[in-house]
C-alpha angles and dihedrals in degrees: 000000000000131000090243098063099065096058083048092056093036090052087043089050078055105047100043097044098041097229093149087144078079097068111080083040092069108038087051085051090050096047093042085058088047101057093042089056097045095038098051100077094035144073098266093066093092090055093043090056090048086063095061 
């Protein structure tokens, strides 16, 4: 199973139910993990964990 497949089904699972509500949900959750990832070896950490 691919990678790919996941974000496909997820999209179709979108796009057929019409949770569209979802949406903004999931890319804040995506780029809160992002910037958790990319924040935590450099200078900016101190000023993430501030945040929460």
């Amino acid at each position: 199973m691919s990678k790919l497949s996941i974000f496909k089904e997820l999209w179709a699972f979108l796009r057929i139910r019409k949770k569209w509500w979802l949406l903004p949900i999931l890319i804040f959750i995506v780029v809160l993990g992002l910037i958790l990832i990319f924040a935590q070896g450099s200078a900016l950490a101190p000023f993430i964990y501030t945040v929460f």
